[in-house]
N, CA and C of each residue as an Amber inpcrd file, in Angstrom:
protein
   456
  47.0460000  30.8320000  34.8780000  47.4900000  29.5880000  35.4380000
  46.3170000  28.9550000  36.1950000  46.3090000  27.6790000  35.8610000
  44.4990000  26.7420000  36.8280000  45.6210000  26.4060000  38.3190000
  45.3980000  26.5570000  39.0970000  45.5220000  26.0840000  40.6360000
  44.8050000  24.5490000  40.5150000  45.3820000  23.6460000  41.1830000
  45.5000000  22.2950000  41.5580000  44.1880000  22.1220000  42.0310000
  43.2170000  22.8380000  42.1480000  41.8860000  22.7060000  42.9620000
  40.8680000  22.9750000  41.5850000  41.2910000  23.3660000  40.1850000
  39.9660000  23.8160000  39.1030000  40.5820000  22.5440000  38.3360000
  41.7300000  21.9680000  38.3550000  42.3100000  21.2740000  37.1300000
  41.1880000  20.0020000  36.8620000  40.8090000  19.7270000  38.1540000
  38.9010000  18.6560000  37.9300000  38.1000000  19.0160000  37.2220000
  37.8240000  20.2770000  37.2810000  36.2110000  20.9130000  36.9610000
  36.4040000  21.0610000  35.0330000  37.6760000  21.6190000  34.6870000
  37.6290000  21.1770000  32.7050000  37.2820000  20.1470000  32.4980000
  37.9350000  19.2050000  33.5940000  37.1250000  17.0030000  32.7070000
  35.9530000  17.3940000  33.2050000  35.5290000  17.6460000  34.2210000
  33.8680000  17.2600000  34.4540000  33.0170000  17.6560000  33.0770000
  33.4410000  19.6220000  32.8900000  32.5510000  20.1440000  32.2780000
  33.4000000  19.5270000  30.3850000  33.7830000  18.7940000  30.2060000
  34.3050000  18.5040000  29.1580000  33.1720000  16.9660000  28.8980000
  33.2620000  16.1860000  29.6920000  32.1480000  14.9350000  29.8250000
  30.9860000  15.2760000  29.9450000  30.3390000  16.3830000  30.7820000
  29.6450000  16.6620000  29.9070000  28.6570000  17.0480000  28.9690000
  29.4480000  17.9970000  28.3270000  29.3920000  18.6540000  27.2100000
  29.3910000  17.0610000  26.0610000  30.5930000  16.2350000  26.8770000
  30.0710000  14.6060000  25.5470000  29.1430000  13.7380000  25.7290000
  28.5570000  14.4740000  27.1730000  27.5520000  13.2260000  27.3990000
  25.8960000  14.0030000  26.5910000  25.8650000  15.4080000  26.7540000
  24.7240000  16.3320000  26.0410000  24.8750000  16.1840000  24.6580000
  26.0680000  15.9700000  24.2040000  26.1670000  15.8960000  22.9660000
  25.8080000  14.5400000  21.7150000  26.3270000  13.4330000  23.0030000
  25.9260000  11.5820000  22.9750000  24.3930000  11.7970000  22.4970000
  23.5490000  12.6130000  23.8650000  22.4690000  12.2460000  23.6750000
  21.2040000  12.8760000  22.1910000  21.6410000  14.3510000  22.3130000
  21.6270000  14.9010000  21.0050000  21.6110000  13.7700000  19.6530000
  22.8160000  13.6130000  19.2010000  23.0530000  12.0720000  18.4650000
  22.1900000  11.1200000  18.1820000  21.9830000  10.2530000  19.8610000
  21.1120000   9.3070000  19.6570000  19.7930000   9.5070000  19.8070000
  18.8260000  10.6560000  19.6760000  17.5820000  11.1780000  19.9160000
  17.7510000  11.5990000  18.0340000  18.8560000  12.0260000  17.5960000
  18.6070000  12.1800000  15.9420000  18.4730000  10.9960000  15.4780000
  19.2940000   9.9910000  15.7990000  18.9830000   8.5840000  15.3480000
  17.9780000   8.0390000  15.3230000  17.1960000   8.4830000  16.5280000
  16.3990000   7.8260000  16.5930000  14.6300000   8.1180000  15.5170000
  14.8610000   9.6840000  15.5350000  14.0080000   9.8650000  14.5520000
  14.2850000   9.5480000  13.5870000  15.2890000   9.7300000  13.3120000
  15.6260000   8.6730000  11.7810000  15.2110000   7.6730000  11.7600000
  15.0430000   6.9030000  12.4420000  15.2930000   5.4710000  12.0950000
  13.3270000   5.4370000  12.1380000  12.7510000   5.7200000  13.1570000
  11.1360000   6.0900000  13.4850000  10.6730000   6.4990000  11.7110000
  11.3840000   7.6960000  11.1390000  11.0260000   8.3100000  10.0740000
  10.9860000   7.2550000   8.7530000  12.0450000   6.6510000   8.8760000
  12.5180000   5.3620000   7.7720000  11.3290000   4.7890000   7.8220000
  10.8290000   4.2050000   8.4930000   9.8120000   2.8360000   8.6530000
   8.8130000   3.3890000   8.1700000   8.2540000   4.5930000   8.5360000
   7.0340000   5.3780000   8.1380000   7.2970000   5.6100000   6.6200000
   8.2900000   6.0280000   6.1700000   8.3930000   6.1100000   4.6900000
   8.3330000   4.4930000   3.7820000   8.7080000   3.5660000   4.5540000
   8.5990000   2.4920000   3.6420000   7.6820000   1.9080000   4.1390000
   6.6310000   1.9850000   5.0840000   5.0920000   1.4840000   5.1070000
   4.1470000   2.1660000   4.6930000   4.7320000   3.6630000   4.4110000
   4.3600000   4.7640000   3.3760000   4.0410000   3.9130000   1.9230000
   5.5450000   3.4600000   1.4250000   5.9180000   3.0080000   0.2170000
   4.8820000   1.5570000  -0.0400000   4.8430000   0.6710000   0.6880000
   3.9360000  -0.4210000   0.8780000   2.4950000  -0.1420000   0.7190000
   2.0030000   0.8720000   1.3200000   0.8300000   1.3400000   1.2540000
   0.6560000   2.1020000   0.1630000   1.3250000   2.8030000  -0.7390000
   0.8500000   3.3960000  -1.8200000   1.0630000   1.9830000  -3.0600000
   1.7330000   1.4010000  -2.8860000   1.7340000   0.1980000  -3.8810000
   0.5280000  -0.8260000  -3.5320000  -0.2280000  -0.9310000  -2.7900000
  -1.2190000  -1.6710000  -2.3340000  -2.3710000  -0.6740000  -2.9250000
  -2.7280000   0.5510000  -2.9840000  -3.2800000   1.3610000  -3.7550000
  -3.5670000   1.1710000  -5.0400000  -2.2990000   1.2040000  -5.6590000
  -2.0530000   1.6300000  -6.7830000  -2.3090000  -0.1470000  -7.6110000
  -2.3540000  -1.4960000  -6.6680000  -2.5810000  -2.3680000  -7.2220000
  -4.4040000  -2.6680000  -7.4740000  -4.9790000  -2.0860000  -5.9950000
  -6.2820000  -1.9840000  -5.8750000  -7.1020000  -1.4100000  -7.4210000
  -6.0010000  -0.0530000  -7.7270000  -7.0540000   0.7220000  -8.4760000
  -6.6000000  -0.5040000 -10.3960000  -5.5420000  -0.9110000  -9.9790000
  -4.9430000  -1.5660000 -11.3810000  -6.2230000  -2.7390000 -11.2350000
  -6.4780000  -3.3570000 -10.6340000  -7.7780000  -4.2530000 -10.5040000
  -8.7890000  -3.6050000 -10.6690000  -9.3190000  -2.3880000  -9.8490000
 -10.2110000  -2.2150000 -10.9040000 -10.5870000  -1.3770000 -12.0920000
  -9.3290000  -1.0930000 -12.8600000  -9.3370000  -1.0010000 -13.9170000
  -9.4630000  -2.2890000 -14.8960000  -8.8930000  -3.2700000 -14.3840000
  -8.8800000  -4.6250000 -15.1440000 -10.2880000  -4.5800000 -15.1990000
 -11.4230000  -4.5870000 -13.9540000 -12.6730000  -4.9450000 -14.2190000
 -13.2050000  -3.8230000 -14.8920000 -13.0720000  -2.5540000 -14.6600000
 -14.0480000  -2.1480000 -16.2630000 -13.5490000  -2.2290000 -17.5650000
 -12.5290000  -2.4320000 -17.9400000 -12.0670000  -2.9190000 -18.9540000
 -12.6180000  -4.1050000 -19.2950000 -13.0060000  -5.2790000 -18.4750000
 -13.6900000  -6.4570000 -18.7600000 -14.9820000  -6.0060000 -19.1340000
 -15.8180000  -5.4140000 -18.1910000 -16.9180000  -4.8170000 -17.9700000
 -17.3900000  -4.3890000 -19.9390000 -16.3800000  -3.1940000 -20.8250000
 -16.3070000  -2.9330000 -21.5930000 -16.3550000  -3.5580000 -22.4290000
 -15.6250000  -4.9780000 -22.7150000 -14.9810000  -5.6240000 -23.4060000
 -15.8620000  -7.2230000 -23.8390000 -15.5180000  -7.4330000 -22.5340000
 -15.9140000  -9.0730000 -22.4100000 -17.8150000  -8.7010000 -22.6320000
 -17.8110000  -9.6970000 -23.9590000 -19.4780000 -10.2390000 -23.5510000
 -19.7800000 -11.5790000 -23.1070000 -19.1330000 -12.6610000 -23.8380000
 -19.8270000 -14.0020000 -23.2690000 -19.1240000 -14.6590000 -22.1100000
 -19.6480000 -15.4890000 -21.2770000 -19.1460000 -16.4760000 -20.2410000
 -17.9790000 -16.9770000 -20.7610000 -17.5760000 -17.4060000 -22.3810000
 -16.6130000 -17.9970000 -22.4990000 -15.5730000 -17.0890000 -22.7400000
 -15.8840000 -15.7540000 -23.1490000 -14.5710000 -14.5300000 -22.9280000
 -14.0950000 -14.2790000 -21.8810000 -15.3540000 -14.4090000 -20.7490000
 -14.9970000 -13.8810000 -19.4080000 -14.4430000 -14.8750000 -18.9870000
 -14.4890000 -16.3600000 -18.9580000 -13.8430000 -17.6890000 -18.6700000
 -12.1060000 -17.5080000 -18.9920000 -12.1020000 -17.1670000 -20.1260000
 -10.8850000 -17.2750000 -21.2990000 -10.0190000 -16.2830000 -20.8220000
 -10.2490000 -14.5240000 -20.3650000  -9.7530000 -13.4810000 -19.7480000
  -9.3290000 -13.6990000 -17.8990000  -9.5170000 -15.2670000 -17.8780000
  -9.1360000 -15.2830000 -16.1130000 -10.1950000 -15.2290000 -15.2050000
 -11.1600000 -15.1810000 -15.5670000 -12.7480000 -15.1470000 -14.5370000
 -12.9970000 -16.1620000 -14.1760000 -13.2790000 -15.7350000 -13.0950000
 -14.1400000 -17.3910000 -12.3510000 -15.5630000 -16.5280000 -12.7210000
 -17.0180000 -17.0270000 -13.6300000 -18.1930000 -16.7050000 -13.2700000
 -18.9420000 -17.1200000 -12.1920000 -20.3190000 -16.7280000 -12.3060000
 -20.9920000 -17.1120000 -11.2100000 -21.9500000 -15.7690000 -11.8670000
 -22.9290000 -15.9500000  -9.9910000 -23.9930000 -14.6160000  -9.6140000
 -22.8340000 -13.3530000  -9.7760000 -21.3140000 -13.7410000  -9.0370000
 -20.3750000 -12.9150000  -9.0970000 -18.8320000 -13.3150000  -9.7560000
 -18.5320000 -11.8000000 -10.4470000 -17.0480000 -12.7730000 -11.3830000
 -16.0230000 -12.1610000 -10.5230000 -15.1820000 -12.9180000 -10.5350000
 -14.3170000 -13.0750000  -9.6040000 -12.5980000 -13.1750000 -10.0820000
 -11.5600000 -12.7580000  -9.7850000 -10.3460000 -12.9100000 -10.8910000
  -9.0970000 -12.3820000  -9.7180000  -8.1220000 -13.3590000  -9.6260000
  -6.9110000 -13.1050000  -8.4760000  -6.1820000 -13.1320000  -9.6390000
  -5.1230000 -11.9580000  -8.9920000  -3.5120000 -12.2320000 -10.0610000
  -2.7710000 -12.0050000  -8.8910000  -2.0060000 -12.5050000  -9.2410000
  -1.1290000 -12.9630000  -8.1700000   0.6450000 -12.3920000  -8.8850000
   1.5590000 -11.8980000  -8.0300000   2.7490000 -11.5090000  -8.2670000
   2.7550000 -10.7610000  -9.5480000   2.0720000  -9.5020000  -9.4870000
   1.8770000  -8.6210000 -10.2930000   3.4270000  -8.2290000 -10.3090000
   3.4900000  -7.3900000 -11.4890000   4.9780000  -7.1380000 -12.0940000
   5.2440000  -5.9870000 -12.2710000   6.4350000  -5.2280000 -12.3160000
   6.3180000  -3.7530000 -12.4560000   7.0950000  -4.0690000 -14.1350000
   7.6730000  -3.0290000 -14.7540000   8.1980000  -2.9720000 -15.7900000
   9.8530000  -3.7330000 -16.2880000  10.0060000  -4.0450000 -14.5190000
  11.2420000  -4.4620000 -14.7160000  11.2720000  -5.9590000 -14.5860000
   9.8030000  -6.5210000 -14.1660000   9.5830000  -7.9090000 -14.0810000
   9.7040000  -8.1050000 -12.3450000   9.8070000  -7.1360000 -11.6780000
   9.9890000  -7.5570000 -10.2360000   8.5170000  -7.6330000  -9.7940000
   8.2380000  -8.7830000  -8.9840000   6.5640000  -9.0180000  -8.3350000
   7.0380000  -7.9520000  -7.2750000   5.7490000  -7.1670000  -7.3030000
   5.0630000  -5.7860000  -6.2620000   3.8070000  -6.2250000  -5.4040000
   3.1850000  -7.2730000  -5.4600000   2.1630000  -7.5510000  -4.8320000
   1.0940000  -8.6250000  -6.1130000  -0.0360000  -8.3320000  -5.1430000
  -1.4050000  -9.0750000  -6.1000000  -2.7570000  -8.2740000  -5.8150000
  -3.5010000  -8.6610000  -6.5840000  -5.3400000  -7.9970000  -6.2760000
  -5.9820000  -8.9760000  -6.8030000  -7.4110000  -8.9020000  -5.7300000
  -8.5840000  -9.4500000  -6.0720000  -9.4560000  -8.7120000  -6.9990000
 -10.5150000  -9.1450000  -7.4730000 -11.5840000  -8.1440000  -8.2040000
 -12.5510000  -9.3000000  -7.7960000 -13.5540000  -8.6950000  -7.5040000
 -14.9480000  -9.4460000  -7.2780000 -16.2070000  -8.4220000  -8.3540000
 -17.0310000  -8.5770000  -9.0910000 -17.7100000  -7.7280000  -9.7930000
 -19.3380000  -8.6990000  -9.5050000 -20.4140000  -7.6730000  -9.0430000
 -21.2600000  -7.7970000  -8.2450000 -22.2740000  -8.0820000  -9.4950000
 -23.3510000  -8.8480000  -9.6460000 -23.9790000  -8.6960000 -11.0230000
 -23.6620000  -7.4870000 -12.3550000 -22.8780000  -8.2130000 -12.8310000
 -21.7140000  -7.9690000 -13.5990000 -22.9140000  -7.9750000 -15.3210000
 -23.9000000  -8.7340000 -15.1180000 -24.4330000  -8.4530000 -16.6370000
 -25.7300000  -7.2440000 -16.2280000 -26.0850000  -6.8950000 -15.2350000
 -26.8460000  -5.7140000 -14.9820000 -26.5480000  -4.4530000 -15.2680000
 -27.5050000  -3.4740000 -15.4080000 -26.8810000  -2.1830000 -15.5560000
 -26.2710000  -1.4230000 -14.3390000 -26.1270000  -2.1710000 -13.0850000
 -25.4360000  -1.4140000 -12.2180000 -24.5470000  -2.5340000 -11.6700000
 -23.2620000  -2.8590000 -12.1580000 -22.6990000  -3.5730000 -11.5820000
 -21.8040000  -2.9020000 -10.5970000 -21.1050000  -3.6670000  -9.5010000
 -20.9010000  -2.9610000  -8.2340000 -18.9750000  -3.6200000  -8.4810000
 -18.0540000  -3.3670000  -8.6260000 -16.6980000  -3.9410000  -8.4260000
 -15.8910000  -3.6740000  -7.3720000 -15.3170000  -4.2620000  -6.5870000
 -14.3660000  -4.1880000  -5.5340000 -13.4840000  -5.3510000  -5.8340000
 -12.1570000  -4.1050000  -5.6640000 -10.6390000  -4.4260000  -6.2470000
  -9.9030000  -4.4660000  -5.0550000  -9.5310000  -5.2470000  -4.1890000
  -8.3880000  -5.0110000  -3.0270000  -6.8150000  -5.1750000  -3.5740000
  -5.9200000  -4.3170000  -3.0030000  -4.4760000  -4.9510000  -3.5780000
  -3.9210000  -5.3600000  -2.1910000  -2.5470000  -5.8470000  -2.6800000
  -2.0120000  -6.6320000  -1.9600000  -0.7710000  -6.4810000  -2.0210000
   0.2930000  -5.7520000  -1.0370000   1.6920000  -5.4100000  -1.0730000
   2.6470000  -6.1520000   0.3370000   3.1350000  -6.9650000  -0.3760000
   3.8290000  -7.8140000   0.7950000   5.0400000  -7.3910000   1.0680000
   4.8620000  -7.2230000   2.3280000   5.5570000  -6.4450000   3.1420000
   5.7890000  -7.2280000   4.9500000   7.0200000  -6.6590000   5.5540000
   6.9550000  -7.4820000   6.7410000   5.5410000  -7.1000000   7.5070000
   5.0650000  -5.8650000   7.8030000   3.5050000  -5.3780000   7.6480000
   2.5650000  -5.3610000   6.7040000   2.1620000  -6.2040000   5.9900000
   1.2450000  -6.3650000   5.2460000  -0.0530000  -5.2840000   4.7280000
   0.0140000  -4.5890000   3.6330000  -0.2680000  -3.4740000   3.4700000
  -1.9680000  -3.6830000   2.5940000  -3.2040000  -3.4520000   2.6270000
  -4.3140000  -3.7770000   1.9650000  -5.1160000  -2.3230000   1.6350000
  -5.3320000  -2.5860000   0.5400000  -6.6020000  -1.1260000   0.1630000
  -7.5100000  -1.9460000  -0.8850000  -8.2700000  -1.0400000  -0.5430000
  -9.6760000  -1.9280000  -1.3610000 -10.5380000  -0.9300000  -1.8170000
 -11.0140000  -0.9300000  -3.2600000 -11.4470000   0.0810000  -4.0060000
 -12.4030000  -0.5150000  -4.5090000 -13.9350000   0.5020000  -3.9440000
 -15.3520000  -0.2700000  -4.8540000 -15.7560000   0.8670000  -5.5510000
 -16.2210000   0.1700000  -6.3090000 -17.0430000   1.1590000  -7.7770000
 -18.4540000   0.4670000  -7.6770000 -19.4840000   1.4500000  -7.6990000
 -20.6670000   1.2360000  -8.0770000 -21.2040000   2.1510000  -9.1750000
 -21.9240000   1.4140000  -9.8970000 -21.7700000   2.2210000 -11.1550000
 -22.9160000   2.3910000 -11.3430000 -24.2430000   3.1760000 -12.2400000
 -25.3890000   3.1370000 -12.6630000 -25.1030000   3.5740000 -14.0590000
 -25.9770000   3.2600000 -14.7500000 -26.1690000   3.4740000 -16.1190000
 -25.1340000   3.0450000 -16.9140000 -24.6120000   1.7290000 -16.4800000
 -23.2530000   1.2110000 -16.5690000 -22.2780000   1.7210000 -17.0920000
 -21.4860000   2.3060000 -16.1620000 -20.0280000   2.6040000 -16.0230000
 -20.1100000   4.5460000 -16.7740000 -21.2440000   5.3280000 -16.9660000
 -21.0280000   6.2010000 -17.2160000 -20.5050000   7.3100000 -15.8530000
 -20.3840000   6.6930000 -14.8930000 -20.1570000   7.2870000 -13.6580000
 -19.7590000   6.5540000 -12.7460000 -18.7320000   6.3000000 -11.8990000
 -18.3670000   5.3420000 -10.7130000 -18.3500000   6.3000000  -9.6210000
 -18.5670000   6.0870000  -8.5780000 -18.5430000   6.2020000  -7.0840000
 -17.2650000   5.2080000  -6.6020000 -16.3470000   5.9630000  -5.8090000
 -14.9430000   5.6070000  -5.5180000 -14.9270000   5.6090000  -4.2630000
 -14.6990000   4.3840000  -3.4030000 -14.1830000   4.2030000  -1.8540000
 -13.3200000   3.7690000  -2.1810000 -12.2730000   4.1070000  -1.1670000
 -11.0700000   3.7460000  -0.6260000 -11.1620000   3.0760000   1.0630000
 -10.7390000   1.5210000   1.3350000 -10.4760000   1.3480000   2.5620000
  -9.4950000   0.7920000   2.9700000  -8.5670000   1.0770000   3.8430000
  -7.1810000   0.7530000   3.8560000  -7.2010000   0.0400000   5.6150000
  -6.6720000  -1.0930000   5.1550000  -6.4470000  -2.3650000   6.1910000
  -4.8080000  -2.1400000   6.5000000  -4.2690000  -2.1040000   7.8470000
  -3.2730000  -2.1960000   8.4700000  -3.1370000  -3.1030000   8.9200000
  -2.0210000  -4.2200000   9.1850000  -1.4470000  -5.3810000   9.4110000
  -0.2440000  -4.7580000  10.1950000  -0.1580000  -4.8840000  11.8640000
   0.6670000  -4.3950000  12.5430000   1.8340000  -5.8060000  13.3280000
């Protein structure tokens, strides 16, 4: 039998036990929610990658391919000292735009042309990577940087 003097102390230790338990809860929430964002600026950032390196694949493929000013004109190039080529609302397979990339290609009729590909994943943080190739003995070997721009 509880005596009229403990019948307090079950609510106290009952509140809490809901107030340790509240907080438990909202400290899981909260990494959740911390964890979410990191996975989809995760997700932003590997698609900004993956557009970088699709650019510069476009440019050694040009590199390969294209010989005259008017191929390289005709394939989307701006010429010059440097060729130059934006696509804009790149597409995945399902037709949904994923972003865009630049390509800039550094004396492009030499035997060491130099290419840097940035992509572009739009996002409420804006996600950038940028991939240069320098090549010697044209294109039998590239040298690969990666530099990744944060937009906070």
């Amino acid at each position: 039998m509880i005596k009229n003097s403990q019948k307090g102390v079950v609510l106290i230790i009952g509140l809490i036990f809901i107030f340790l338990t509240a907080l438990f809860v909202a400290g899981i929430l909260l990494i959740t929610s911390i964890e979410h964002r990191h996975v989809i600026r995760d997700q932003y950032s590997l698609t900004a990658f993956h557009l970088a390196e699709a650019g510069a694949d476009d440019a050694l493929w040009a590199l390969k391919n294209l010989y005259t000013t008017s191929e390289w004109t005709n394939a989307g190039w701006t010429t010059g000292t440097t060729y130059t080529k934006t696509v804009t609302s790149f597409t995945d397979s399902t037709g949904t735009a994923i972003g865009d990339y630049d390509i800039a290609i550094s004396d492009p009729t030499s035997t060491t042309p130099s290419i840097e590909s940035t992509g572009y994943s739009p996002s409420m943080t804006s996600e950038e990577h940028t991939s240069e190739l320098q090549s010697h003995s044209f294109i039998s070997y590239a040298v690969f940087c990666l530099k990744k721009k944060n937009y906070t």
